[in-house]
C-alpha positions as CSV (number, residue, x, y, z in Angstrom):
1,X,30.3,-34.8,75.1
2,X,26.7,-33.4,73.5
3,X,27.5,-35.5,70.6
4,X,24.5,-35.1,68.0
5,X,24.9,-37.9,66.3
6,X,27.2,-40.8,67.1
7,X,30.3,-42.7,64.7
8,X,32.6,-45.0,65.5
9,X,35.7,-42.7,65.6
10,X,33.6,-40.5,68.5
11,X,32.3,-44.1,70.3
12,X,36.1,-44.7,70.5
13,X,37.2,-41.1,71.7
14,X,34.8,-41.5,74.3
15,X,35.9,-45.2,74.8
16,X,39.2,-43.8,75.4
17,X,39.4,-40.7,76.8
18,X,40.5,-42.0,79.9
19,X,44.4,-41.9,78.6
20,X,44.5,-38.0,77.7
21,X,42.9,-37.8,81.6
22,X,45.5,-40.1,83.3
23,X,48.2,-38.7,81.3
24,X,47.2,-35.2,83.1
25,X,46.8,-36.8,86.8
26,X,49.9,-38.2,86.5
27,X,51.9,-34.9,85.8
28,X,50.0,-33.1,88.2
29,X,50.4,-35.5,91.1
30,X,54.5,-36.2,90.2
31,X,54.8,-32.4,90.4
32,X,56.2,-32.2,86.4
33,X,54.5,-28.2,85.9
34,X,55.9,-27.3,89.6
35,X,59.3,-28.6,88.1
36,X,59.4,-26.8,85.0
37,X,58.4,-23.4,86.6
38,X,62.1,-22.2,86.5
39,X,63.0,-23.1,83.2
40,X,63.1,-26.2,80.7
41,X,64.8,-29.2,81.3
42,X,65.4,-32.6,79.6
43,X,63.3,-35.5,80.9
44,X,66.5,-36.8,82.2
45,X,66.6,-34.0,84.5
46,X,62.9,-33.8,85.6
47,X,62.8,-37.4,86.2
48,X,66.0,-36.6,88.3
49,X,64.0,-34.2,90.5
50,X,60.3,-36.0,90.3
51,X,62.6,-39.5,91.5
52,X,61.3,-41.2,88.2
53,X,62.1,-43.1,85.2
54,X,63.8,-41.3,82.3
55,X,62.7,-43.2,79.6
56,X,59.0,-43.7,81.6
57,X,58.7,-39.6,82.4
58,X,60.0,-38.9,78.8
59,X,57.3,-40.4,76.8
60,X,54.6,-39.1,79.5
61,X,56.2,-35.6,78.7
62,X,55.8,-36.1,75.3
63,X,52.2,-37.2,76.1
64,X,51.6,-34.0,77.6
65,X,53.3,-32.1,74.8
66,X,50.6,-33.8,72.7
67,X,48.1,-32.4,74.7
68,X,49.2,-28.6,74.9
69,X,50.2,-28.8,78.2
70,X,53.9,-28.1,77.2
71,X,56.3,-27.3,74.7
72,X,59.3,-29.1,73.7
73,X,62.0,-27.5,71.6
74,X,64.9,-30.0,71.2
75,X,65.0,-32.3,74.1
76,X,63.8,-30.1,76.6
77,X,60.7,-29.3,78.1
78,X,58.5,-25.7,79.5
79,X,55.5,-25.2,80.5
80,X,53.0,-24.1,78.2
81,X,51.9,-20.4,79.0
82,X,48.7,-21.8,80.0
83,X,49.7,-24.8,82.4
84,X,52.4,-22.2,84.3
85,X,49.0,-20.6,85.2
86,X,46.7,-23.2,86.6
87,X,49.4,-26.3,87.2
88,X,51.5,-24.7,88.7
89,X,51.0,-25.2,92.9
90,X,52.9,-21.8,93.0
91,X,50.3,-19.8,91.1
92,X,47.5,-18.3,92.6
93,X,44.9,-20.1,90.0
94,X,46.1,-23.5,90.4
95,X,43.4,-25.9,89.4
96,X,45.6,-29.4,90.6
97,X,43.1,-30.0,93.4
98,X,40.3,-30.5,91.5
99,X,42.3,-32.8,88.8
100,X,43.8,-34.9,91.7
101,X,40.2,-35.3,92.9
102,X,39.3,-36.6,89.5
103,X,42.3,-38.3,89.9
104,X,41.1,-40.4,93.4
105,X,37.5,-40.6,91.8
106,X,39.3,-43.0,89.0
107,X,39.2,-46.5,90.9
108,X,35.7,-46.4,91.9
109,X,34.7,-45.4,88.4
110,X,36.3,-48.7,86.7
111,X,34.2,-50.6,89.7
112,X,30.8,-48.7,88.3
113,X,29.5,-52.1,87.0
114,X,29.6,-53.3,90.2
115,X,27.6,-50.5,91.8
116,X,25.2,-51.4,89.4
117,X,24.8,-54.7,90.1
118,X,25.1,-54.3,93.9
119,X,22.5,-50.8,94.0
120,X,25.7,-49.1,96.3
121,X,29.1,-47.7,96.4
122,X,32.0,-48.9,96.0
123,X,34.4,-46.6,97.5
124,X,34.5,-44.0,100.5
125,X,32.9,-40.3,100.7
126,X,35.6,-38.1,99.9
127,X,34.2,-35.7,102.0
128,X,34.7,-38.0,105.1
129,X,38.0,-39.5,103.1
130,X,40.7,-40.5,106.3
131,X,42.8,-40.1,103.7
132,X,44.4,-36.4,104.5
133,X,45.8,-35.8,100.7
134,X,42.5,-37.1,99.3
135,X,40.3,-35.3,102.1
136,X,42.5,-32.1,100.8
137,X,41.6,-32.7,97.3
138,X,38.2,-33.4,97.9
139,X,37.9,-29.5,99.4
140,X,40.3,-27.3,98.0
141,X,39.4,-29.1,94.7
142,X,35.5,-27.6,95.6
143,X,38.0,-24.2,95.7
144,X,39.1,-24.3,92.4
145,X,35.5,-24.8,91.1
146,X,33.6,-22.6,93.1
147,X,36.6,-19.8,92.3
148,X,34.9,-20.2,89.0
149,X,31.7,-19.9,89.7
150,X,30.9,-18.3,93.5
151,X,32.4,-14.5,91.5
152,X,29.4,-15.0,89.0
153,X,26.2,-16.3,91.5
154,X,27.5,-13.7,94.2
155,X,27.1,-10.8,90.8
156,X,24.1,-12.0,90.1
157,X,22.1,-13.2,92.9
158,X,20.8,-10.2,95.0
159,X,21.6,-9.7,99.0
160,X,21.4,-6.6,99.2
161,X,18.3,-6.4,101.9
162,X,20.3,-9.6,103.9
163,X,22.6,-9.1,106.3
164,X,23.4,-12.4,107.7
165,X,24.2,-15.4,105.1
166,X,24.6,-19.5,106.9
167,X,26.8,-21.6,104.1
168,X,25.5,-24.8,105.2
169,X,28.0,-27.4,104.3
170,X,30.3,-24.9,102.9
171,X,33.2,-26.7,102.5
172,X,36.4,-24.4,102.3
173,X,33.7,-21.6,102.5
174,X,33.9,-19.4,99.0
175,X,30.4,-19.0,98.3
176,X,30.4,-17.1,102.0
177,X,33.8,-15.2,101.0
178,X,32.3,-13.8,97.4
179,X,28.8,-13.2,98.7
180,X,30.2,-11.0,101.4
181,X,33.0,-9.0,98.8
182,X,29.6,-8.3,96.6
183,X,27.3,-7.3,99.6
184,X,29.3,-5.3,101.9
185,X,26.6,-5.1,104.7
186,X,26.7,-9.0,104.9
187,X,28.3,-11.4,107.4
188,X,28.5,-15.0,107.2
189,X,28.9,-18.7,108.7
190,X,30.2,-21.5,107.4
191,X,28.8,-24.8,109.3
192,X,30.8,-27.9,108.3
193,X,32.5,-30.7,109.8
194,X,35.8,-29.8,112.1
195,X,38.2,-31.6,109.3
196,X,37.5,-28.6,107.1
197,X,37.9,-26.1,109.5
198,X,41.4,-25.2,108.8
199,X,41.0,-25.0,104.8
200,X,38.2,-22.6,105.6
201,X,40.1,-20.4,108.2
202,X,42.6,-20.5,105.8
203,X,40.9,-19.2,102.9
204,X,38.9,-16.6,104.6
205,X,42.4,-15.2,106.4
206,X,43.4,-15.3,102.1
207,X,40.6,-12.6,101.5
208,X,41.1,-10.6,104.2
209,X,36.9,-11.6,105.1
210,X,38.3,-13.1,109.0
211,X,36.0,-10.1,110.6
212,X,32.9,-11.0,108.7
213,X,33.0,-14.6,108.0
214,X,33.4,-17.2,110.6
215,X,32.9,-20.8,111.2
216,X,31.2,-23.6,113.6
217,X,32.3,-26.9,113.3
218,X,29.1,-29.7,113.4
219,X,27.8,-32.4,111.4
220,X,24.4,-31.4,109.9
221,X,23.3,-35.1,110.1
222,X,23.4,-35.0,113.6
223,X,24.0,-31.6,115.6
224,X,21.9,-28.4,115.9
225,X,22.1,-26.0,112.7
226,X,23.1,-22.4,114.1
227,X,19.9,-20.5,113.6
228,X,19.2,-16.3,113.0
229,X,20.1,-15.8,109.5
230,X,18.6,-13.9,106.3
231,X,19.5,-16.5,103.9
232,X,20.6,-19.5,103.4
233,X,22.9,-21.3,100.9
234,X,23.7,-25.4,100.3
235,X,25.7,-25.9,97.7
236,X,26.2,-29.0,96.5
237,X,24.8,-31.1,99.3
238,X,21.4,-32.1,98.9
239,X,22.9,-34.6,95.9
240,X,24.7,-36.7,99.1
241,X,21.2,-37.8,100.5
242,X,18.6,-39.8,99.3
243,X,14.9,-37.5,99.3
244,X,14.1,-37.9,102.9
245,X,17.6,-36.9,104.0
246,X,17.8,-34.1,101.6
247,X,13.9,-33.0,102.9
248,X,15.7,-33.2,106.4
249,X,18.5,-31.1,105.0
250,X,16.2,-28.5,103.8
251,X,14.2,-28.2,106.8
252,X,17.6,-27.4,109.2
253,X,18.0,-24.7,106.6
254,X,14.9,-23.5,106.9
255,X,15.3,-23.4,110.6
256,X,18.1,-21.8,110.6
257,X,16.5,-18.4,108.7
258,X,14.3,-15.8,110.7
259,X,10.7,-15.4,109.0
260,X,10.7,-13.9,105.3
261,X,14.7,-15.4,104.6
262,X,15.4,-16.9,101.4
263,X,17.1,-20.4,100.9
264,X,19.1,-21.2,98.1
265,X,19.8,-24.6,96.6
266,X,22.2,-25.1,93.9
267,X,22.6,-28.6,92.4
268,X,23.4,-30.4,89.2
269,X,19.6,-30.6,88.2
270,X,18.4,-32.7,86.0
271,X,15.5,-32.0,83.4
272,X,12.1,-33.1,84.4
273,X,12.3,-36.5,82.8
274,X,15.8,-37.3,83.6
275,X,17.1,-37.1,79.8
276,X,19.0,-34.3,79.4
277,X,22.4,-33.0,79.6
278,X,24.9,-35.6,80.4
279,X,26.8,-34.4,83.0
280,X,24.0,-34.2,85.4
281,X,23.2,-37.9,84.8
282,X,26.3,-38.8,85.0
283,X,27.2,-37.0,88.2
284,X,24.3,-39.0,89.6
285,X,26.4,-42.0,88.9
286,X,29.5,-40.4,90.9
287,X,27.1,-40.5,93.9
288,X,26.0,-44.1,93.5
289,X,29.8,-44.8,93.8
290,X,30.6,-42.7,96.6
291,X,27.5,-42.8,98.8
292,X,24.6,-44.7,100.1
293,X,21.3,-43.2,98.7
294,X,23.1,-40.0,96.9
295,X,21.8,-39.0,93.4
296,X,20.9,-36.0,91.1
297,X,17.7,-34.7,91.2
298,X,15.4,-32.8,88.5
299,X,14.2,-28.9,89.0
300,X,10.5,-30.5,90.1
301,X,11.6,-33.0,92.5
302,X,14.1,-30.0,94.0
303,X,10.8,-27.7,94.2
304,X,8.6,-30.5,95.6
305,X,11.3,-31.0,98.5
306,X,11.9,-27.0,99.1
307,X,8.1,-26.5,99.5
308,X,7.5,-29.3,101.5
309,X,10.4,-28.5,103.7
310,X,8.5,-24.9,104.2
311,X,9.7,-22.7,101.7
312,X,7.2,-20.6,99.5
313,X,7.7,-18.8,96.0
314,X,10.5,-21.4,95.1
315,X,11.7,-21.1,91.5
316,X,14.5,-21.8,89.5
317,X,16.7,-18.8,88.6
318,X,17.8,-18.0,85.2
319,X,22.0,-18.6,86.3
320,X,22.5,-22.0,84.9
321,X,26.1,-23.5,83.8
322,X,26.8,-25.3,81.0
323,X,27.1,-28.2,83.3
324,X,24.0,-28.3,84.6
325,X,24.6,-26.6,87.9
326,X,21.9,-24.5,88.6
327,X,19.9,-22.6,91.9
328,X,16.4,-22.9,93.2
329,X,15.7,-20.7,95.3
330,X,12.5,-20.1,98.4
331,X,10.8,-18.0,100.7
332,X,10.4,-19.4,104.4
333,X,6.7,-18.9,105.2
């Protein structure tokens, strides 16, 4: 979307790229790939099996043919070599989560003028969603993209002197699982709220980590942040609370490490005047439809809050995504 300079055919491509992106929700969430992963069928057998339309699931096939996402040779449809490997729910890098979280994030995007106007959100946390499907997507959907990245941080980022890691608001907990596989000395805890509990267990018993990894249930807004650790990680958190809540956030990390442990923030950060890349801007905008006071925030306002939360030496490390994502990191005092 770093468009350099803008036409009227990209305005309308970005006008419209909502179609290509429902076109893909829809497959994943009727199950189409999960169908095809035998061999190809007509549209009049997939519709069959998915309980559809023929003529409906037809022209969405060819929609997705369009796309890449399969082939059709006659009047039969397969998956594409590349969809069998991350749309398929069978597959071990299936990547539907995160598209059906998109997927849920949809309504409250087409209600963003409203947000506007009213200053708050317009639809539910999906991290607190009562919905279980949309509570699974929200945090297996984290899975998918932290598969991506937690292999590259946990290279990169050295742990070698810690031996104790607290994933503060880890979610389904793989940070914790591929810091521990790259630092063999190091055991971990996952604090989050008892809804994700399972999907954690789950996913540690997955690696094999169930000796060195577990987790306490607790909501960091409100209950006592287990303490004694080397380091500290919060991923993706601080961007639900406004500053003081993320300044509170940061001191129950800092709490939670002995004297000398090192706490590590990764965020979508903005630049220092709030003007560059465009997904961290427009992730901001994602929280103002989900949350109260959530937002983005830029690499000094993330430094200001770490120091005055207790941290020392904070800086930014050189491990940022094309996305924006990005980790500060500090010294507790």
């Amino acid at each position: 979307m770093n468009v350099t300079e803008w036409n009227i055919p990209a305005l309308l491509q970005l006008s419209g790229g909502y179609w290509a992106a429902c076109a893909l929700h829809t497959g994943v969430k009727l199950n189409l790939f999960n169908i095809l992963q035998d061999n190809a069928k007509t549209a009049e057998e997939i519709s069959a099996k998915a309980c559809t339309n023929a003529r409906a699931t037809g022209m969405l096939l060819d929609a997705l043919t369009s796309l890449n996402l399969l082939v059709k040779r006659g009047n039969t449809y397969e998956n594409t070599t590349f969809s069998a490997k991350v749309l398929d729910k069978n597959s071990a890098d299936y990547a539907g989560h995160i598209i059906m979280h998109h997927h849920h994030l949809m309504e409250g995007w087409s209600k963003l003028s409203e947000a506007v106007t009213i200053g708050g959100p317009v639809r539910g946390s999906s991290s607190h969603a009562d919905d279980d499907m949309q509570r699974e997507s929200f945090l297996m959907g984290m899975f998918n993209l932290a598969s991506l990245i937690a292999p590259l941080r946990a290279a990169t980022i050295d742990l070698s002197s810690c031996r104790s890691l607290l994933d503060l608001g880890g979610g389904p907990g793989t940070y914790a699982i591929h810091f521990c596989k790259a630092n063999p000395q190091l055991t971990a805890t996952i604090f989050d709220l008892s809804t994700t509990r399972k999907f954690a267990e789950d996913t540690v018993q997955r690696f094999n980590l169930v000796e060195r990894i577990n987790f306490i249930s607790g909501d960091y807004h409100v209950n006592q942040v287990p303490s004694g650790f080397d380091a500290a990680w919060l991923s993706h958190v601080i961007h639900s609370e406004d500053a003081q809540g993320s300044l509170d956030l940061l001191r129950k990390g800092v709490d939670a490490l002995d004297p000398g442990g090192i706490l590590m923030v990764q965020e979508f950060i903005m630049n220092n005047t709030k003007s560059g890349r465009p997904f961290p801007a427009l992730f901001s905008l994602n929280m103002l439809l989900g949350t109260k006071n959530g937002q983005a925030y830029s690499e000094a306002e993330l430094k200001e809050m770490m120091e005055a939360a207790g941290l020392s030496e904070v800086v930014r490390l050189n491990l940022d995504l094309p996305n924006g994502a990005g980790v500060m990191l500090g010294r507790k005092l």
